[in-house]
LUMPAMAR-586736 format. One line per 4 residues: number of its first residue (from 1); their letters; for each residue x, y, z of N, C-alpha, C. Coordinates in steps of 0.05 Angstrom, whole numbers, padded with zeros to 5 digits. Layout:
N
NUM> a> X/Y/Z/X/Y/Z/X/Y/Z  ...;
REM end
This chain:
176
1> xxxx> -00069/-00094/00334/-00044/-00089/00347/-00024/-00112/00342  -00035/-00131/00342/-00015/-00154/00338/-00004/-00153/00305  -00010/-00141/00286/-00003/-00136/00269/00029/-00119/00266  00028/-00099/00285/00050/-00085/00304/00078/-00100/00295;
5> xxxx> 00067/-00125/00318/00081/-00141/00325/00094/-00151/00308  00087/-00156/00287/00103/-00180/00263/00121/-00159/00239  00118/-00131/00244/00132/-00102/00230/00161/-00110/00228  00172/-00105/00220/00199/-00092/00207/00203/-00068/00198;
9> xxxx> 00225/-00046/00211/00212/-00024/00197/00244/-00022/00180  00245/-00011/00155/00261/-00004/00124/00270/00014/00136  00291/00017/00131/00318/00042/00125/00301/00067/00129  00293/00088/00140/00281/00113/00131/00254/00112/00140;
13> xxxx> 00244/00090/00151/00217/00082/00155/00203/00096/00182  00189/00102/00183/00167/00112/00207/00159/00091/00217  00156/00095/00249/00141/00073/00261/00107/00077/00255  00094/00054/00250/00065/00051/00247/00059/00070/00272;
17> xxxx> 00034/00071/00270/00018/00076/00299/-00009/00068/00295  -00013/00068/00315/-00044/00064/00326/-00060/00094/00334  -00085/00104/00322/-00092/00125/00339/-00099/00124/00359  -00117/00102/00375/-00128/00092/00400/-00124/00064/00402;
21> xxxx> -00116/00053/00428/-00123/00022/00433/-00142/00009/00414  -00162/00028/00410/-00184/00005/00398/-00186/00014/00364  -00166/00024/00356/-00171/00028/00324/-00172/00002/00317  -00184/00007/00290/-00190/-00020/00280/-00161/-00022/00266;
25> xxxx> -00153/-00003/00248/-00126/00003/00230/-00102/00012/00237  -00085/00012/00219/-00052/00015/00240/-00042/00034/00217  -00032/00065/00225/-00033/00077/00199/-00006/00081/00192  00002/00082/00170/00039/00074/00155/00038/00101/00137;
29> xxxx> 00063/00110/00144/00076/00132/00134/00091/00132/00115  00101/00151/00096/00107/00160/00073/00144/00155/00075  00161/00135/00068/00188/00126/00071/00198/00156/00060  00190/00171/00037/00199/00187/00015/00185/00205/00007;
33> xxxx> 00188/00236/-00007/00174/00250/-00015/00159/00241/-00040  00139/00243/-00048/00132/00226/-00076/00107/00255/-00092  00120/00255/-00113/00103/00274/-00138/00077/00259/-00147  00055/00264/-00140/00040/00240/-00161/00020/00261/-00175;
37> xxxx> 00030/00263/-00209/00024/00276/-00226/-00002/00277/-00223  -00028/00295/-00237/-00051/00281/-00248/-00057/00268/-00262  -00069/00243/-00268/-00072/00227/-00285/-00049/00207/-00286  -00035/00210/-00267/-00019/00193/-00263/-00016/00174/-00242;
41> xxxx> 00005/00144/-00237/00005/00131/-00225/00033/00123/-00207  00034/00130/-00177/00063/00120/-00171/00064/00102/-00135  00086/00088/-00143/00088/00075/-00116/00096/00098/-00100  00082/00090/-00070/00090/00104/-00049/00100/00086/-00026;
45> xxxx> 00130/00080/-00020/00142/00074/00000/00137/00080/00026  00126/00046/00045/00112/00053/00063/00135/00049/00088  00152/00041/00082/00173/00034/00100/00170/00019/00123  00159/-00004/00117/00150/-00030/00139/00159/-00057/00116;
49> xxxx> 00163/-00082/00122/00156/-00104/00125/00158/-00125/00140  00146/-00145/00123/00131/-00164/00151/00164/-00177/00158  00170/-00183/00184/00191/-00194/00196/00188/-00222/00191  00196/-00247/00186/00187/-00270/00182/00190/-00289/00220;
53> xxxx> 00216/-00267/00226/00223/-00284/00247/00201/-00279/00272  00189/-00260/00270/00177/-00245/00290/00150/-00257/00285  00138/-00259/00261/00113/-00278/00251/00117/-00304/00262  00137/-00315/00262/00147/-00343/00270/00136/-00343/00298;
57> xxxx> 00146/-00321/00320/00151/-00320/00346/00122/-00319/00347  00100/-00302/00343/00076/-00291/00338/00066/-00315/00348  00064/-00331/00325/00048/-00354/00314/00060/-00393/00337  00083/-00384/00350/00100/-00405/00364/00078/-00425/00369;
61> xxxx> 00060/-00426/00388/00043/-00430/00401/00023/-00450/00380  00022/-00454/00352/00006/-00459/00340/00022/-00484/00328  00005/-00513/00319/00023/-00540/00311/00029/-00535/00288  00043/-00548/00267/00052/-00539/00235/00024/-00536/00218;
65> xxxx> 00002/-00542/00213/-00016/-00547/00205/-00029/-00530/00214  -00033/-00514/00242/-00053/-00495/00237/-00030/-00458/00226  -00004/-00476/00238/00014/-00440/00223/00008/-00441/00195  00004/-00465/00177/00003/-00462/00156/-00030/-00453/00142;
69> xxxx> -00047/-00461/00162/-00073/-00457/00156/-00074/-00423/00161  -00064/-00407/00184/-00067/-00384/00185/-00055/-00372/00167  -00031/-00376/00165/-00022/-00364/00132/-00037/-00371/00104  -00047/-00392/00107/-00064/-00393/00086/-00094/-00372/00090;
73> xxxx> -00096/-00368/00109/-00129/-00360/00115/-00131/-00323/00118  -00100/-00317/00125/-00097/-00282/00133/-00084/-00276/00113  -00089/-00248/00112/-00073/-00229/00097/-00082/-00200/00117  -00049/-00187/00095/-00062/-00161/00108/-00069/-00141/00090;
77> xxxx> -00086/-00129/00101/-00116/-00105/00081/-00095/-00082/00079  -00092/-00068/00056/-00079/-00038/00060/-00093/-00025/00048  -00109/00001/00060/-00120/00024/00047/-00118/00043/00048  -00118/00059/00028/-00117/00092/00031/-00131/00102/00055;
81> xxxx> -00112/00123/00069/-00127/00143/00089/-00149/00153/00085  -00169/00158/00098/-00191/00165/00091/-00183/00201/00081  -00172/00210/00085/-00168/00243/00096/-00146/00240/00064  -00144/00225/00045/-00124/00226/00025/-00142/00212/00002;
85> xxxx> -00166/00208/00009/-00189/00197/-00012/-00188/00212/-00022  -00202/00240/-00017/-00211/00260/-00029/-00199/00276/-00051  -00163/00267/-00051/-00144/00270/-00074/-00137/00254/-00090  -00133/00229/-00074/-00118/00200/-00079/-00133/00187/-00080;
89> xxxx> -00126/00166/-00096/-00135/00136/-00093/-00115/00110/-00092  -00115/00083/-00087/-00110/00066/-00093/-00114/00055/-00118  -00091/00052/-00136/-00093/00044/-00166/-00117/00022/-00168  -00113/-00008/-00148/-00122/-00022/-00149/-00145/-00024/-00127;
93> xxxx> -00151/-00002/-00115/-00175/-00003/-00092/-00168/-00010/-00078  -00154/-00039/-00066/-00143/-00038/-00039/-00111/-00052/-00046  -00108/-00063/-00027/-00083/-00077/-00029/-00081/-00104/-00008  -00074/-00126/-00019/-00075/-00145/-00004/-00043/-00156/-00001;
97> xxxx> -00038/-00157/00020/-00014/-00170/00032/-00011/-00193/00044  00006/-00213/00022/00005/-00242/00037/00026/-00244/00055  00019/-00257/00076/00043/-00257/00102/00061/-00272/00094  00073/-00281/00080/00098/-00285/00071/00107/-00270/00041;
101> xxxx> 00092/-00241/00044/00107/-00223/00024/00132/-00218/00028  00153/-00217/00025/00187/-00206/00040/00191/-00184/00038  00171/-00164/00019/00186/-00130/00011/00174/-00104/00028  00175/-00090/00017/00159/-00062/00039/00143/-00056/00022;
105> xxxx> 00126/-00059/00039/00102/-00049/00036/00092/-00014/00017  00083/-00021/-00009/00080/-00001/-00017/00046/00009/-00018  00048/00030/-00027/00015/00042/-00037/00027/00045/-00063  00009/00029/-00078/00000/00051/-00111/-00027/00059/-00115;
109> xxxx> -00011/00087/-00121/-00031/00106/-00115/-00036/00123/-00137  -00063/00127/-00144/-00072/00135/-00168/-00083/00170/-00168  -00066/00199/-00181/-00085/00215/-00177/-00109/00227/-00199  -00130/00222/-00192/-00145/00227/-00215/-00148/00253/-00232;
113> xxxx> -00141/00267/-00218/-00145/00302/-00232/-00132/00290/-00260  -00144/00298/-00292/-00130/00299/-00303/-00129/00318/-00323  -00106/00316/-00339/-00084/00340/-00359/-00113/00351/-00379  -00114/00375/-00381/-00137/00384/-00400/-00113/00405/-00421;
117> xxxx> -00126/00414/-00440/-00115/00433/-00463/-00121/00454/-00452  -00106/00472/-00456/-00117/00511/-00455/-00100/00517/-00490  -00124/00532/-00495/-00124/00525/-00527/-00120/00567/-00526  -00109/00578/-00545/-00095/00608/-00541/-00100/00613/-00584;
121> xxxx> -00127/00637/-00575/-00138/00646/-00603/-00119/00665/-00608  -00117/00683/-00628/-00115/00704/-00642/-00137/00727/-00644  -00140/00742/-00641/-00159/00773/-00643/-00181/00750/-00658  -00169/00750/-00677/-00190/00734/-00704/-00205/00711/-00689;
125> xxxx> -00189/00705/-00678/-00207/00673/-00658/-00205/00657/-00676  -00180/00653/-00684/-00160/00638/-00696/-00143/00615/-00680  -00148/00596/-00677/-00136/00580/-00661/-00106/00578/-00667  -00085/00583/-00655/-00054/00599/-00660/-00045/00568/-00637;
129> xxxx> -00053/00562/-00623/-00033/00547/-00608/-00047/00531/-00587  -00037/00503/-00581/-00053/00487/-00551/-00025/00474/-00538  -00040/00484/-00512/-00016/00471/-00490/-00028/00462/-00479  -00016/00428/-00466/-00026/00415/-00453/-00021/00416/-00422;
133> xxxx> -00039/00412/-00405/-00036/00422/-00373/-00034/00407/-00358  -00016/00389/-00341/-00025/00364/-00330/-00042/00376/-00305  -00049/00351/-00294/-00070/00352/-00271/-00057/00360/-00247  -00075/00375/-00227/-00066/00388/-00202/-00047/00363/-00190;
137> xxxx> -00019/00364/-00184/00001/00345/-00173/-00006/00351/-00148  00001/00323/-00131/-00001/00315/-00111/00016/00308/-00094  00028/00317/-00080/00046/00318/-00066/00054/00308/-00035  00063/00278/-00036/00060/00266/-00016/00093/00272/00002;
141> xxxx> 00093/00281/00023/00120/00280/00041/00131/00263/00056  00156/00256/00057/00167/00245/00081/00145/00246/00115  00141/00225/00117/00126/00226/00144/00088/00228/00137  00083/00241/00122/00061/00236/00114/00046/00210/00125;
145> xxxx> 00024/00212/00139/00010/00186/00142/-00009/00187/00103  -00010/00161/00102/-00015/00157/00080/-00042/00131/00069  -00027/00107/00088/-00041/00084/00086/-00046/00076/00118  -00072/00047/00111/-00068/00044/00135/-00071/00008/00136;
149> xxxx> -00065/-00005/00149/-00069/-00040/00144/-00084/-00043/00167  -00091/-00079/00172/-00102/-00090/00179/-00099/-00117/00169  -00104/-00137/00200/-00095/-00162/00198/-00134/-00179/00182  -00132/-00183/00170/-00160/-00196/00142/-00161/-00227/00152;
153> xxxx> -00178/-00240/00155/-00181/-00269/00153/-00196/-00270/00128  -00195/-00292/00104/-00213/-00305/00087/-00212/-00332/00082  -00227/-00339/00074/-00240/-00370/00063/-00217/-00373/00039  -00200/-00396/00043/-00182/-00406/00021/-00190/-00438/00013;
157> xxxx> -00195/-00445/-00001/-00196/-00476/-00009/-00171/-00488/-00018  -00171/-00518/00002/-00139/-00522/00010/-00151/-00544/-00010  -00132/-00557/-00028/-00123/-00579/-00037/-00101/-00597/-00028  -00101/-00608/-00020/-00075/-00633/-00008/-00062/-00609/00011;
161> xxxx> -00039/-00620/00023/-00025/-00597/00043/-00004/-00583/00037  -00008/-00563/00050/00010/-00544/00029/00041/-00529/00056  00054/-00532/00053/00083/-00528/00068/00090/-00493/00055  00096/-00478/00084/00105/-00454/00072/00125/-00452/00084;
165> xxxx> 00136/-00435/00058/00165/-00424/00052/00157/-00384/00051  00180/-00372/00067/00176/-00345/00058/00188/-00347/00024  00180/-00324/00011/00176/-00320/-00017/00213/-00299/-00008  00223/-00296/-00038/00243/-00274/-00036/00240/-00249/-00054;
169> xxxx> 00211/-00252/-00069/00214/-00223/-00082/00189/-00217/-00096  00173/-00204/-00115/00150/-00196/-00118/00137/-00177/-00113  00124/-00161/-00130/00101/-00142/-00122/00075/-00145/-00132  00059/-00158/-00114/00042/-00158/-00127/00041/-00202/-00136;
173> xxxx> 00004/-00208/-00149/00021/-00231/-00150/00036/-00244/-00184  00039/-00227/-00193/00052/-00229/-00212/00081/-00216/-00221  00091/-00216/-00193/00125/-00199/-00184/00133/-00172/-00192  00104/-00165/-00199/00111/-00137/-00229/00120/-00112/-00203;
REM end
């Protein structure tokens, strides 16, 4: 729940929810209708990001050295809905979100069905023509629950001390 807390929600964006007090996950909705071909790969707009100011407020309570150690030590987990496995996937299996990411939160999402031939004989059984078929499309909607996050602690190895700055742009950690 405290994860909640540190939200921003995007232009168009759904509020997160919780299914019960005690979910472990916080599940994020679909900003946009999105086509995702077979065999194909597309971002899905989750319409959240992290607030910096509200992380700030979050975290008040904590001296410079351990806000920097928690940001060093959390991230947040994003995974496909369980109920959207069974079509979808995550391109990269999960998704990790560093708390000083600045953008909204996306899914890339991978659908596996893919494009086969339907091949069209002649009497003779003459092969006359092949068309290619893409894979059953997937069709994600506005509002759609989709993903779901979670606040992650891990083991980082600190070298000398490290001062954070929010970041201004990136997807991913190579900005792609």
């Amino acid at each position: 729940q405290d994860v909640l807390n540190i939200l921003e929600l995007i232009s168009g964006g759904i509020m997160p929810t919780m299914g019960t007090k005690y979910s472990g996950c916080i599940d994020l909705y679909s900003r946009e209708d999105v086509i995702i071909e077979g065999g194909k790969t597309e971002l899905i707009p989750l319409g959240v990001k992290i607030n910096p100011t509200k992380l700030s407020e979050a975290l008040k309570d904590l001296d410079q050295y351990e806000f920097n150690e928690f940001l060093l030590t959390h991230h947040i987990l994003l995974k496909i809905r369980s109920g959207l496995s069974k079509k979808l996937m995550l391109a990269n299996g999960v998704g990790e979100i560093d708390l000083d990411y600045p953008g909204e939160f996306m899914a890339r999402v991978y659908n596996p069905t893919m494009p086969t031939l339907r091949k069209k004989f002649d009497d003779n059984k003459n092969l006359i023509d092949v068309e290619l078929i893409s894979g059953t499309p997937v069709v994600i909607h506005r509002g759609d629950k989709v993903a779901q996050i979670s606040l992650e602690q891990h083991k980082t190895s600190m070298f000398g001390i490290f001062f954070f700055f929010f970041r201004t742009g990136g997807f991913g950690s190579t900005g792609a």
